[in-house]
C-alpha positions as CSV (number, residue, x, y, z in Angstrom):
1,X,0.0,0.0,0.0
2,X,1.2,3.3,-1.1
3,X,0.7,6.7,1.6
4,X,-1.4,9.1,2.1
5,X,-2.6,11.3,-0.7
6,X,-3.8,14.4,0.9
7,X,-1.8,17.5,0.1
8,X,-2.7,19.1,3.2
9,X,0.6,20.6,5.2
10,X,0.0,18.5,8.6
11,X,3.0,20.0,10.1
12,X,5.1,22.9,9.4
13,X,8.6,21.1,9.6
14,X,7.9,17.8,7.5
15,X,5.1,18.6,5.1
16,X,2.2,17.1,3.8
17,X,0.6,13.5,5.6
18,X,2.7,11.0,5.2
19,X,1.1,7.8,7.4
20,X,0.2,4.8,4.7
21,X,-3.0,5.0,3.0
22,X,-5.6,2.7,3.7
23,X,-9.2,3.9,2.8
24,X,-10.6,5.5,-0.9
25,X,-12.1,8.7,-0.5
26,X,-14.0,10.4,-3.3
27,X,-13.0,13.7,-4.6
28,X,-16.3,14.5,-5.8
29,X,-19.0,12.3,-4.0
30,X,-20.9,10.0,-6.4
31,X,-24.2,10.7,-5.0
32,X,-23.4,14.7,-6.6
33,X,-22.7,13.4,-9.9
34,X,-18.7,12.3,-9.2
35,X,-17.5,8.8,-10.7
36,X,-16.9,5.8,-9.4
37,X,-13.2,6.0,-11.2
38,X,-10.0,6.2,-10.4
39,X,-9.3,9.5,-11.5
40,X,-12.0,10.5,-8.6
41,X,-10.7,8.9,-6.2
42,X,-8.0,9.7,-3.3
43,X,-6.0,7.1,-1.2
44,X,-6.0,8.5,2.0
45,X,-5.1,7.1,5.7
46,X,-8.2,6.7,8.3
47,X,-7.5,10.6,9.6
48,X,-7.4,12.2,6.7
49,X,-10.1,10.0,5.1
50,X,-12.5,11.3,8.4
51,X,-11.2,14.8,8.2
52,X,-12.0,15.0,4.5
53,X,-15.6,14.1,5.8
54,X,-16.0,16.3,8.9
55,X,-14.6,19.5,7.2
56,X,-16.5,19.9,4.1
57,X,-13.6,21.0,2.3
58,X,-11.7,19.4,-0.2
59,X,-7.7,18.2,0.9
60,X,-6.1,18.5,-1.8
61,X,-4.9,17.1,-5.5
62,X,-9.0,18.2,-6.8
């Protein structure tokens, strides 16, 4: 499994999320019109999967 996706700076000093992906998040949700493909999809780790889902806002690579 590959890391995190998000492009979000987590920490000032080292950058972007780096923890290993494990869940598929959905750039633009299917049930707004978004695909079920790849090219929609992000892999993210659990935190920045939930995050992604609590905030409302898009994390990055849109």
């Amino acid at each position: 499994m590959g890391t995190c996706e998000c492009a979000r700076d987590t920490c000032q000093h080292y950058g972007p999320c780096k923890a290993r992906g494990s869940e598929f998040h959905h750039k633009k949700p299917v049930g707004t019109g978004g695909s079920e493909e790849l090219t929609n999809c992000q892999f993210l780790c659990k935190l920045c999967h939930q995050q992604a889902h609590s905030s409302g806002e898009g994390i990055g690579r849109l």
